[in-house]
C-alpha positions in Angstrom: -7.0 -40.3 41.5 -5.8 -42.7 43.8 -6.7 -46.5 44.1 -7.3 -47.9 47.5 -7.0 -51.7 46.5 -10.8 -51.6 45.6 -11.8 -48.6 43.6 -10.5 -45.5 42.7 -10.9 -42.8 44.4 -11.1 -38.7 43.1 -11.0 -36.2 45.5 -11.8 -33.0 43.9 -10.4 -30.8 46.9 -7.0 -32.8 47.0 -6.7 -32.9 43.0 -8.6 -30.3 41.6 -7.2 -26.6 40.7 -8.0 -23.4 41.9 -10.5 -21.4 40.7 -11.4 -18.0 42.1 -14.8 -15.8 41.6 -15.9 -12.6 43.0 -19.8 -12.6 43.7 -22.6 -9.8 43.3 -22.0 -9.0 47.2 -17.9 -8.4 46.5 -17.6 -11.6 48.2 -14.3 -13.5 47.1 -15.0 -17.6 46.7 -12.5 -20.0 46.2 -13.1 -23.4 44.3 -11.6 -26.4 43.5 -12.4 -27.7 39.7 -11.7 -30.8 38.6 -12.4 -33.2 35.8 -12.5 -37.1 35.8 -13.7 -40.3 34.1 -17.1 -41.5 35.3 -18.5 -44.4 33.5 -21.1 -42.6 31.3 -18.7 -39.7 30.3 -16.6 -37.1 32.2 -17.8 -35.3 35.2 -16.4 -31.8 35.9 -17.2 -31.0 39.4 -16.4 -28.2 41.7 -16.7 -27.7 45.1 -16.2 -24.8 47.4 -13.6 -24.0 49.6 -14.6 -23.1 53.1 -13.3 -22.9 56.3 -15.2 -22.0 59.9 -17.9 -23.6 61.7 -21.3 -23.3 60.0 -20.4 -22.5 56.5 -21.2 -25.7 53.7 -19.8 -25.6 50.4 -21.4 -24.4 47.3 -20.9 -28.1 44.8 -21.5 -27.4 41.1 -21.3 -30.0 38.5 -21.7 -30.9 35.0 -21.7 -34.4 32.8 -20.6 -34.5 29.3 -19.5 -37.1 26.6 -16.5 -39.1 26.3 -15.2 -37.0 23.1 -16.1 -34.0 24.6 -13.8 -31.3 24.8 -12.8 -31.0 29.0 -11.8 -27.5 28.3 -15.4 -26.5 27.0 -17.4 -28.5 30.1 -15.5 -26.6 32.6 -16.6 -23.2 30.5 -20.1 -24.3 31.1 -18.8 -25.5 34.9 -17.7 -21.9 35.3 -20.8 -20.7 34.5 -22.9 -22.4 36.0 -21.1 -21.3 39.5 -21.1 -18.1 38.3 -24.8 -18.1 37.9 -24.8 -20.1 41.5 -23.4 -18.1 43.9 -24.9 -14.6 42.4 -28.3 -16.1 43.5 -29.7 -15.3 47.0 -32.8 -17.5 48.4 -32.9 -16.7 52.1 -32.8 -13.6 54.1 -32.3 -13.2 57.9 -34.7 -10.9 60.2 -32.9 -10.9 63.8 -32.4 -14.9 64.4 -35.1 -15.6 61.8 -34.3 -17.4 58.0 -37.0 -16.3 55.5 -37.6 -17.2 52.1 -36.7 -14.3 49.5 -39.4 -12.5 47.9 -39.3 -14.8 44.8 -40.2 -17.8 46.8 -38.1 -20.3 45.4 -35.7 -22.3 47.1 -32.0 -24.0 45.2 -29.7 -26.0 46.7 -28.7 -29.4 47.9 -30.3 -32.4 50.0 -27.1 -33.9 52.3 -26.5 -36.0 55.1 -26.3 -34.7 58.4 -23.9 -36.4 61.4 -24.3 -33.1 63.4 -27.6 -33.6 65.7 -26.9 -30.5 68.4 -29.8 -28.6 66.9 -32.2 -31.7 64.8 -33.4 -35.1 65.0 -33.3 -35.6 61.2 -30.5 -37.2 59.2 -31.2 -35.1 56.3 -30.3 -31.3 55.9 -30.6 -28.8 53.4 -27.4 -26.2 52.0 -29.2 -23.2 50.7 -27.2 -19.9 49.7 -24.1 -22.4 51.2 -25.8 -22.6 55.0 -26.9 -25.4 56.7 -30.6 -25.6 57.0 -32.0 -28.6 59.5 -35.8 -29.8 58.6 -36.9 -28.3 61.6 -35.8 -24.4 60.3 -36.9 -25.7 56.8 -40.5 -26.1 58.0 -40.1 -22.7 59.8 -39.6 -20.7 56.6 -42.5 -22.5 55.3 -45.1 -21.4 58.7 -45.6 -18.2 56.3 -46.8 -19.9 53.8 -49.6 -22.3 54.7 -52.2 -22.9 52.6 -50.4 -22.3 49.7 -49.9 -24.6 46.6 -46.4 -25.6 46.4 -44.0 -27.4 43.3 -41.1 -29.8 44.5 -38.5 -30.5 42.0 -35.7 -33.0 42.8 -33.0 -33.3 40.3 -29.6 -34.9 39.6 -26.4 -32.3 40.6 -25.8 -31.9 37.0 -29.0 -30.9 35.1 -29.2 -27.1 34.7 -31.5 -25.6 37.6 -34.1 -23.4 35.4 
């Protein structure tokens, strides 16, 4: 944690440790975890390490209690990525992104700066790709007329 005459600052991918997990696809993934003092508690965050244009970072996190034990939250951290990334919500046809047969969608809601391919600010990361509004509303042509259930949560709750 470093203080830049303000505030401090955590950087989990300067500070944190490595942490490696092999997914249901053989697919090697490298994290960094790290745990720091947030004002309600502790938060134990990691976030993937990826290189190459196109690929976004899985982020996992989880909250606990000033006594807690650290060692225990990043058990439940480690967890909770391994759940993460054995999950798959889209499949590709050709140049095509489709929903998976389960039709539910997990991931994150993120700022965009890069505007080559959307007008929107916003962006999705599903299955750790980047997914613009416009392609978002693409994988949802298939389903119209259909009832639909939009849940928005904080980073740390437990996704089930």
């Amino acid at each position: 944690m470093k203080f830049d005459g303000n505030a401090f600052i955590h950087s989990t991918l300067e500070d944190g440790y490595d942490f490696f997990i092999t997914d249901r696809w053989k697919k090697k993934r490298h994290f960094k975890i790290s745990t720091f003092p947030i004002p309600v508690g502790f938060l134990s965050e990691a976030i993937e390490v990826v290189k190459g244009p196109g690929k976004e970072p899985y982020r996992f996190e989880v909250i606990s209690d000033f006594d807690a034990d650290p060692e225990q939250a990043e058990l439940l951290l480690k967890a909770k990525i391994k759940k993460g990334v054995n999950r798959q919500h889209l499949v590709r046809d050709g140049n095509r992104l489709w929903i998976c047969d389960d039709r539910i969608l997990r991931g994150r809601i993120t700022s965009n700066d890069d505007f080559s391919d959307t007008r929107f600010d916003l962006m999705l990361i599903v299955d750790g790709r980047r997914i613009t509004i416009e392609m978002f509303c693409l994988m949802l042509e298939e389903y119209e007329g259909w009832n639909f259930k939009l849940t928005i949560r904080d980073p740390s709750e437990d996704d089930d």
